[in-house]
MDAnalysis code that builds the backbone (N, CA, C; Angstrom):
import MDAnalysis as mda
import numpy as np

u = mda.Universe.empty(207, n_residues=69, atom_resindex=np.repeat(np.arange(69), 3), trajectory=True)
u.add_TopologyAttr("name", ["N", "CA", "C"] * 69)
u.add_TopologyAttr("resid", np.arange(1, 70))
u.add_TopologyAttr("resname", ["UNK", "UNK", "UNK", "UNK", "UNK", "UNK", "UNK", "UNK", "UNK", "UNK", "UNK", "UNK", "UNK", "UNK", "UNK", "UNK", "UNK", "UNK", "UNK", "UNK", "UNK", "UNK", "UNK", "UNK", "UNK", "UNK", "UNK", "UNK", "UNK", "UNK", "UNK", "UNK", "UNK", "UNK", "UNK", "UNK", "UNK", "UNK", "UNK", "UNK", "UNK", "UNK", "UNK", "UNK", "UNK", "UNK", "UNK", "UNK", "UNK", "UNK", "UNK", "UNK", "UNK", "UNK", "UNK", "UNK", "UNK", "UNK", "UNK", "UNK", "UNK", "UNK", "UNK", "UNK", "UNK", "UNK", "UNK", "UNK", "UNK"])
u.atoms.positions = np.array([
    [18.182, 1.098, 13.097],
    [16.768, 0.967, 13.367],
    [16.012, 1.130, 12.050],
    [15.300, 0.446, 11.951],
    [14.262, 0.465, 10.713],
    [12.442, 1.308, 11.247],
    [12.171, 2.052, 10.782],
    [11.306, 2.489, 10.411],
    [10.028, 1.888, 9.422],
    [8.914, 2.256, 9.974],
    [7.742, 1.292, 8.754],
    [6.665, 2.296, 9.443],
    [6.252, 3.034, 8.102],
    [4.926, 3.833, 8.270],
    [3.556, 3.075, 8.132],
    [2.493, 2.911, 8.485],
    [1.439, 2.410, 7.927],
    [0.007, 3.204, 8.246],
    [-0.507, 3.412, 7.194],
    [-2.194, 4.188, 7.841],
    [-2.994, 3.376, 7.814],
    [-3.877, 3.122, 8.879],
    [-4.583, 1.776, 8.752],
    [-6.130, 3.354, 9.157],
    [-6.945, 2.656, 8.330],
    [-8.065, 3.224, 8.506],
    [-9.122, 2.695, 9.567],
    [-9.118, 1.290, 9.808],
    [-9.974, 0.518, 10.595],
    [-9.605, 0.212, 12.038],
    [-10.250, 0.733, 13.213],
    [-9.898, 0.557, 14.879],
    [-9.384, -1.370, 14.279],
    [-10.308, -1.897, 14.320],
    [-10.449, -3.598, 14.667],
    [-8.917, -3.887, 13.890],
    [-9.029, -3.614, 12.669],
    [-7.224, -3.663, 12.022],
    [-6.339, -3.260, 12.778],
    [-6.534, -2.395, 13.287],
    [-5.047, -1.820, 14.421],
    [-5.227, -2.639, 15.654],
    [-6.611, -2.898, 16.235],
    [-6.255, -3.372, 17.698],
    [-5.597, -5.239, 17.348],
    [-5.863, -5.736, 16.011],
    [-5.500, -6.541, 15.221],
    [-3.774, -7.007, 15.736],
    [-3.322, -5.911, 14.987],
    [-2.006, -5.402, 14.644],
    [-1.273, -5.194, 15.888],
    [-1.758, -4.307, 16.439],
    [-1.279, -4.075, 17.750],
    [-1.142, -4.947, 18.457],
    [-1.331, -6.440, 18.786],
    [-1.547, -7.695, 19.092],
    [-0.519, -8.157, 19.100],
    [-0.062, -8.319, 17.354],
    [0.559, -9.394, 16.928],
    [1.963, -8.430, 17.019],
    [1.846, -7.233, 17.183],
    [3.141, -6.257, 17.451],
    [3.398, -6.473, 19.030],
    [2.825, -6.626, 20.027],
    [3.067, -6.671, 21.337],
    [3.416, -8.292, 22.212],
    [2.878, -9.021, 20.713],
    [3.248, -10.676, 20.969],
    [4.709, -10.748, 20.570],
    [5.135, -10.098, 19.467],
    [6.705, -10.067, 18.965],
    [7.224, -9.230, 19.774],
    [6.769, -8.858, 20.857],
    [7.886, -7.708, 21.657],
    [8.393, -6.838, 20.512],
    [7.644, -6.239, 19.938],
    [8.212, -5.181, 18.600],
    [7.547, -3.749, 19.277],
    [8.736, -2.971, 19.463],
    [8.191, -1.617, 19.665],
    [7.209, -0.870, 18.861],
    [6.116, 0.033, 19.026],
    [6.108, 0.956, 18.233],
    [5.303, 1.965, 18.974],
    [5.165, 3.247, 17.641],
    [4.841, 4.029, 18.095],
    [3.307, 4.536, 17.202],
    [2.300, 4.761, 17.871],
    [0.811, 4.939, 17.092],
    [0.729, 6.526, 17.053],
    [0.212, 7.133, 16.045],
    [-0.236, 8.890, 16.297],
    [-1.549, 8.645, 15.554],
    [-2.002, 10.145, 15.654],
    [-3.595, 9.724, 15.182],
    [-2.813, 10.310, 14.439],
    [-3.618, 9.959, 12.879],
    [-3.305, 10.887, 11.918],
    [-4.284, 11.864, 10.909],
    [-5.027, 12.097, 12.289],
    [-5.700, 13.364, 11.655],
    [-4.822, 14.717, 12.003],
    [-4.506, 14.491, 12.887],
    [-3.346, 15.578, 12.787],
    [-1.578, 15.270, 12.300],
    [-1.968, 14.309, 11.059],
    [-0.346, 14.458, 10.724],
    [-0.801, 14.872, 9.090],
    [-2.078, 14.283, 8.785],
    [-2.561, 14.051, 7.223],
    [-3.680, 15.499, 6.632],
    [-3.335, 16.150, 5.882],
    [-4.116, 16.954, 5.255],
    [-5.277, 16.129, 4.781],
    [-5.634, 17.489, 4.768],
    [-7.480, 16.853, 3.850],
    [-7.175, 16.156, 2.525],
    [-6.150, 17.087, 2.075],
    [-5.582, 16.960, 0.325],
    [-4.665, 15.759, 0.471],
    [-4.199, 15.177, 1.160],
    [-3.484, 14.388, 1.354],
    [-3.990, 12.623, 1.172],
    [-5.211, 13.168, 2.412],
    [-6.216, 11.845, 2.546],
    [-7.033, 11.486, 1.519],
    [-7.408, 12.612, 0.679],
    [-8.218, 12.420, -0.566],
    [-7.132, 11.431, -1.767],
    [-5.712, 11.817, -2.118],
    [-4.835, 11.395, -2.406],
    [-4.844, 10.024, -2.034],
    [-4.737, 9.805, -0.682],
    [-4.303, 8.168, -0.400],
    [-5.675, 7.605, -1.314],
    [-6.652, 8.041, -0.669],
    [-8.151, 6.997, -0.857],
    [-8.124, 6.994, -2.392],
    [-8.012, 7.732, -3.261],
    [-7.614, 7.974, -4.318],
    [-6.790, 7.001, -5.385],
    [-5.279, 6.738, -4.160],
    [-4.651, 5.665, -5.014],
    [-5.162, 4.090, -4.562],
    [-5.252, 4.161, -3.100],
    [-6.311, 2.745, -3.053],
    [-7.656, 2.569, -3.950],
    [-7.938, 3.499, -4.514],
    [-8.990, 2.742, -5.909],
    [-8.393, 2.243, -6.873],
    [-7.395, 3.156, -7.222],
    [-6.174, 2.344, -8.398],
    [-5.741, 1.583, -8.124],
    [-5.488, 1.391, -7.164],
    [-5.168, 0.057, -7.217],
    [-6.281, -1.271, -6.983],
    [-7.390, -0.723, -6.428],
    [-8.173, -2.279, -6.398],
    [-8.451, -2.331, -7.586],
    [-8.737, -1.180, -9.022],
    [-9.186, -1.117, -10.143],
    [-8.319, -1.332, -10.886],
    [-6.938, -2.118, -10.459],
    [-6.265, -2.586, -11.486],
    [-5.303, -1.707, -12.392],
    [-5.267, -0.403, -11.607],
    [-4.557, 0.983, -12.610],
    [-3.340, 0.857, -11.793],
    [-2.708, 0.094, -11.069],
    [-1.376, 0.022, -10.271],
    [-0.818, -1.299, -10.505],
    [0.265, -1.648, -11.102],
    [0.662, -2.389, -11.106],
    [1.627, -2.900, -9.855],
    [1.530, -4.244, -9.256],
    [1.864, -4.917, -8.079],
    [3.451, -4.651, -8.230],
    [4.084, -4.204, -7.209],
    [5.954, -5.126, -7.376],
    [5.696, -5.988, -6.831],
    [6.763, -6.726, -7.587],
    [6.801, -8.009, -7.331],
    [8.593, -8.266, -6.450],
    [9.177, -7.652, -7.209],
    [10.785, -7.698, -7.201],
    [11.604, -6.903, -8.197],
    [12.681, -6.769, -7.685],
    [13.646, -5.896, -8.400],
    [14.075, -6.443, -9.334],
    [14.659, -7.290, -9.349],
    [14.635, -8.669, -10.643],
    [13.818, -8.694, -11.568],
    [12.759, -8.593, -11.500],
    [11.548, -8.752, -12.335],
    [11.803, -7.689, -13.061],
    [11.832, -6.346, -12.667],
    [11.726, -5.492, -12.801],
    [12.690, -4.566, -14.326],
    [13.804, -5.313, -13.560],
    [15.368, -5.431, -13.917],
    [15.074, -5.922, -15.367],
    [14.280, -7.077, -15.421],
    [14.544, -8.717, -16.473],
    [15.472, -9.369, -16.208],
    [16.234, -9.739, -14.544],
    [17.298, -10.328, -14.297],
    [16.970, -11.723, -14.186],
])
């Protein structure tokens, strides 16, 4: 079984998601995550989503790339 975490901040994104997860017959499972995520935690995420829209994160692309294979 594979596992895939995701925090989606936006209802309309999840009821989105939740859609296209229940059209694939793909299980899952939703928690709120105000009770899984610290304060210090959430400040953290929002934190690296600026770095990255500001260009301070560089994208992967591939392991190859990565490699120089």
């Amino acid at each position: 079984m594979t596992q895939v975490v995701l925090n989606i901040s936006n209802k309309k994104k999840w009821d989105a998601l939740k859609a296209i997860l229940d059209q694939m017959k793909i299980d899952y499972f939703a928690q709120d995550s105000t009770e899984i995520i610290s304060e210090r935690e959430l400040e953290l995420l929002h934190q690296a989503e600026n770095d990255k829209e500001n260009g301070k994160v560089n994208t992967y692309i591939n392991h190859r790339d990565i490699l120089g294979l």
